[in-house]
C-alpha positions in Angstrom: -4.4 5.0 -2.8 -1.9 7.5 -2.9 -2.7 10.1 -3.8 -6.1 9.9 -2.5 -7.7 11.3 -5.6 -9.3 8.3 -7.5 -11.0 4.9 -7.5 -9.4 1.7 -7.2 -11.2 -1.4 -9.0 -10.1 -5.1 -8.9 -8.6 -6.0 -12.0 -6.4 -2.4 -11.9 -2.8 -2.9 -12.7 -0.3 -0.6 -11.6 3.6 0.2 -10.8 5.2 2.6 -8.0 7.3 5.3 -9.4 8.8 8.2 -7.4 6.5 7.5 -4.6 2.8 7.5 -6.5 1.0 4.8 -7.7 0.9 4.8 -11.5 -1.8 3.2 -13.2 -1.8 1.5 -15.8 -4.9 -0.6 -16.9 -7.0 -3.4 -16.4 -6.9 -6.7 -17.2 -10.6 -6.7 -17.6 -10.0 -3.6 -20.5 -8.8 -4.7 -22.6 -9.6 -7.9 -22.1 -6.4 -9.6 -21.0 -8.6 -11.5 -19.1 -11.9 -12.8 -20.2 -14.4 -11.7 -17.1 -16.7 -14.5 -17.6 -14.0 -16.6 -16.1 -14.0 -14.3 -12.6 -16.3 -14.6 -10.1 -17.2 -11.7 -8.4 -18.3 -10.6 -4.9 -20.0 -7.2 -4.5 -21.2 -5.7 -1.3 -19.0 -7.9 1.0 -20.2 -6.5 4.7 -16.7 -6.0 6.6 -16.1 -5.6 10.3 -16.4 -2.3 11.2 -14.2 -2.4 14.4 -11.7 -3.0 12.0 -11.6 0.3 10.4 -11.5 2.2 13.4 -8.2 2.4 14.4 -5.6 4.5 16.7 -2.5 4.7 17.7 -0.5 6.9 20.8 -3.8 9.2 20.6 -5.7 9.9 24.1 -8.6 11.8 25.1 -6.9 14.3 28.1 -10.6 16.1 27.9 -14.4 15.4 26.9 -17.1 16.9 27.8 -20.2 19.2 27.6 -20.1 22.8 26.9 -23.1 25.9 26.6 -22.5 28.7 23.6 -24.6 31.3 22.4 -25.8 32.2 19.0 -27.4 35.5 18.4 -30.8 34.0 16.6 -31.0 30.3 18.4 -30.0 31.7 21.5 -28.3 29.3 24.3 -27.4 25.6 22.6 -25.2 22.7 24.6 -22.9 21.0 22.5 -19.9 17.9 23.1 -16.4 19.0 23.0 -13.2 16.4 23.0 -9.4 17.1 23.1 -7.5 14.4 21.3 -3.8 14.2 22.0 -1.2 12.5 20.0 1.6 11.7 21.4 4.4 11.0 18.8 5.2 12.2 15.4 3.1 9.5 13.4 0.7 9.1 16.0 -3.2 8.9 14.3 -6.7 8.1 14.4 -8.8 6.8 11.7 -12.4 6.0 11.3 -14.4 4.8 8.5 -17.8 3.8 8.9 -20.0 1.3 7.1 -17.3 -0.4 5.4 -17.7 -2.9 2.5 -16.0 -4.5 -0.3 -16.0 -5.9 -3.8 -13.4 -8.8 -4.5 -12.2 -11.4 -7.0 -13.5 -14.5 -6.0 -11.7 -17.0 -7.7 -7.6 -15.5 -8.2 -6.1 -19.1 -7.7 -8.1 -19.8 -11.5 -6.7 -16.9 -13.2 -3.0 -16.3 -11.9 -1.4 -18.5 -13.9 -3.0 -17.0 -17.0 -2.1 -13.9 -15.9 1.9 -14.4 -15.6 2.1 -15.5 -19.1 -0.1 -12.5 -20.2 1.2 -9.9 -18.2 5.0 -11.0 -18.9 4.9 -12.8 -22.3 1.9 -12.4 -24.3 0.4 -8.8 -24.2 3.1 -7.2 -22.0 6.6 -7.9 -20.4 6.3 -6.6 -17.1 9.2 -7.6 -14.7 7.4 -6.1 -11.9 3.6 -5.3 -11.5 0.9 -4.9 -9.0 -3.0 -6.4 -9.5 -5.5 -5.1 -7.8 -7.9 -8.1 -6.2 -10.3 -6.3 -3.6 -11.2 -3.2 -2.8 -13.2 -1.3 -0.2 -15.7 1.5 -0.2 -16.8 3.4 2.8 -19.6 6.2 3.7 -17.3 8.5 4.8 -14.1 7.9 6.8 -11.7 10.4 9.1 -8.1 10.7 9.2 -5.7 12.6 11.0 -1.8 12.0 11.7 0.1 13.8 13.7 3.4 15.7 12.5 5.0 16.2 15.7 5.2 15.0 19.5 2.2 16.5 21.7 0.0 16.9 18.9 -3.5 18.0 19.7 -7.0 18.1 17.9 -9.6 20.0 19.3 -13.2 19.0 18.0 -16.9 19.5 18.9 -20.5 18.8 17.6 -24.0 19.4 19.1 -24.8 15.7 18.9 -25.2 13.7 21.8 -23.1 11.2 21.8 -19.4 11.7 22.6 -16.2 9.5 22.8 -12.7 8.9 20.8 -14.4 7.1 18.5 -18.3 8.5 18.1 -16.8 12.3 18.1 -14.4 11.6 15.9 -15.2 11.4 12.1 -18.8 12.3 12.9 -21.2 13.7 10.4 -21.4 16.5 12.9 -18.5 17.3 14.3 -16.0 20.1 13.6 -12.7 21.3 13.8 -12.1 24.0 16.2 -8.5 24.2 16.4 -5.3 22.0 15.9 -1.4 22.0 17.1 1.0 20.0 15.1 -0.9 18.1 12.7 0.6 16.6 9.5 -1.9 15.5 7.9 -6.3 15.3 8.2 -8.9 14.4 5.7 -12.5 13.6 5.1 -13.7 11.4 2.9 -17.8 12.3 2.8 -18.0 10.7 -0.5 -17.6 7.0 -1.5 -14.4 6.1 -3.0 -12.7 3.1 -3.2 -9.2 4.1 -2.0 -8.6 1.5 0.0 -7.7 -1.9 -1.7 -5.4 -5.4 -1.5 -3.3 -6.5 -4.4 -1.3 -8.9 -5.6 2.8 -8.4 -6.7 4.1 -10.0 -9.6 7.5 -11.6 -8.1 10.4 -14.0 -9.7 10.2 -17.4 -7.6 12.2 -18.4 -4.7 13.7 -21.4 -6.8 14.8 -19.4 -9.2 17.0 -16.7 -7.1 18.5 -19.0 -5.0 19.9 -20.8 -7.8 21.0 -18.2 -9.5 22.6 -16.2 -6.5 24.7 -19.9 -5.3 26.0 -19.1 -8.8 26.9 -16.0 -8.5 29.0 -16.3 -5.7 30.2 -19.2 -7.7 31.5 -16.1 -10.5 32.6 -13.8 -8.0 35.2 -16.5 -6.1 36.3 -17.5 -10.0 36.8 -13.8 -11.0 39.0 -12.4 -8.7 41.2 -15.5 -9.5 40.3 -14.6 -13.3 41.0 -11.1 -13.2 44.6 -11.0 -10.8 46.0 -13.8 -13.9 44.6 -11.9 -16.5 45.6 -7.8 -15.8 48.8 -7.1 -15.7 49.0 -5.0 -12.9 48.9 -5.9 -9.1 45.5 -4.9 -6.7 45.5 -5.9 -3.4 43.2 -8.8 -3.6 40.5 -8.5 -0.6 37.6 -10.9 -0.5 34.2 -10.0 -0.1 34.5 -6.8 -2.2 31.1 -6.6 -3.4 28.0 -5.8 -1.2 25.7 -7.8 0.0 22.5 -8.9 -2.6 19.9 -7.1 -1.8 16.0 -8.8 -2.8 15.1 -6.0 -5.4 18.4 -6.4 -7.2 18.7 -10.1 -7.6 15.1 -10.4 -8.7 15.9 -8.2 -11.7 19.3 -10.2 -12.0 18.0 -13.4 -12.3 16.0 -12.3 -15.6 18.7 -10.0 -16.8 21.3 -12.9 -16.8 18.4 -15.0 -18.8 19.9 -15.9 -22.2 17.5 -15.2 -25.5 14.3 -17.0 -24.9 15.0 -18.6 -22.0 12.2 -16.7 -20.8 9.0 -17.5 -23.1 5.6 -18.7 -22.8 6.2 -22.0 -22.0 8.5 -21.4 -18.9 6.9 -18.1 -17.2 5.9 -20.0 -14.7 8.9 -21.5 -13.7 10.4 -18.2 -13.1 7.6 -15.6 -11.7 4.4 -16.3 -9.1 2.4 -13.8 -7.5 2.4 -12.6 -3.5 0.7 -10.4 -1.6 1.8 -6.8 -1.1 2.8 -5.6 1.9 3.8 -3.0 4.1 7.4 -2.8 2.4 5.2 -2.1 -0.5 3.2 0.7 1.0 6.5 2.3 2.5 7.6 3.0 -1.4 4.7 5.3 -1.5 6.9 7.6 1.2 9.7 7.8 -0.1 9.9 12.3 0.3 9.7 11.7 4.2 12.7 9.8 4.5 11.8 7.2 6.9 
């Protein structure tokens, strides 16, 4: 999620504005979709190697150290340097991940394109949320610079990149150039797959052959029609980019071309990617 205030739940519909996820309701509530037609999977067990992850982070130091407190006296405890190496380098750790999914999507996505764009809304673009995932607790930190360094320490035992880190027990003791770090000790579902509401392959290829079609005839149009002289260089528009020929395609549509009947001849769904996550960072400028 992002931000990383709230709860995601399959069913949740959303759009990405200015960088933030929007939300926007569920298809559950009201009920676009009756739920007695989705089968549900709740406390999915999911690898948990999987959700700890790093990348350009080392461990120049770890080891064991003595301190003193004034009413315990002497205690040992495990201390561990963790050194990032670029801007963007981090460590993550989540522990005792599972999940809650929608079993049976291939049953309701059909019924959901002439719903979501037809029947109870008209969404040209829109995200569904199919699984998400809950964890204990889970540790972040990225790095906002190169030579980034975490310093951490706890009096447990154990010790390594990835028991020291994100440990019930462990602390911060000091930090050097990093961006971002977060704990999560309470279980929210932040984390979460979805599905993006996109106009079919078929139906922007056709219309951008088309196109190009227009855009040979109109320069031809426009030099016999205006009765001045332009120098006449071909190629003058940009290349199509994805974003803007999807929204052509339906623009161009003439009245109620689009309707029940044919949604889905012009929309499917796919899964969301990392293009889609990169919209949520749009304020760092690649």
């Amino acid at each position: 999620m992002q931000p990383l205030a709230g709860n995601a739940h399959p069913g949740d519909f959303f759009q990405i504005r200015n960088g933030e996820i929007v939300f926007l309701g569920n298809i559950f509530n009201p009920q676009i979709i009756d739920q007695f037609e989705v089968d549900f999977e709740f406390g999915m067990l999911l690898n948990p190697t999987s959700w700890s992850i790093s990348e350009g982070v080392s461990k120049p130091y770890s080891g064991r150290g003595t301190g003193h407190n004034p009413i315990d006296g002497e205690f040992e405890f495990s201390k561990q340097i963790l050194a990032f190496k670029d801007k963007g380098s981090f460590v993550f750790k989540g522990e005792n991940p599972e999940a809650v999914r929608i079993v049976n999507w291939d049953g309701i996505k059909d019924e959901l394109i002439v719903k979501m764009t037809q029947t109870y809304y008209s969404f040209r673009e829109v995200y569904v949320i199919t699984e998400c995932a809950v964890m204990n607790n889970w540790t972040l930190a990225i790095s906002g610079a190169p030579e980034g360094e975490l310093e951490i320490a706890t009096e447990s035992e154990n010790f390594g990149l990835i028991d020291l880190f994100g440990h019930s027990s462990s602390k911060t003791i000091q930090s050097k150039d990093i961006d971002y770090y977060h704990r999560e000790s309470n279980q929210k579902s932040s984390f979460f797959k979805a599905k993006k509401l996109i106009v079919n392959d078929g139906k922007v290829e056709h219309f951008v052959s088309n196109l190009l079609t227009r855009r040979s005839a109109h320069q031809k149009w426009a030099k016999s029609f205006f009765p001045y002289e332009f120098y006449h260089l071909d190629g003058m528009y940009s290349d199509l980019a994805t974003g803007t020929v999807n929204a052509s395609v339906l623009d161009m549509l003439q009245g109620n071309q689009l309707n029940p009947n044919t949604a889905l001849d012009y929309f499917s769904w796919t899964n969301t990617s990392l293009d889609d996550v990169e919209k949520l960072f749009l304020t760092y400028g690649g």
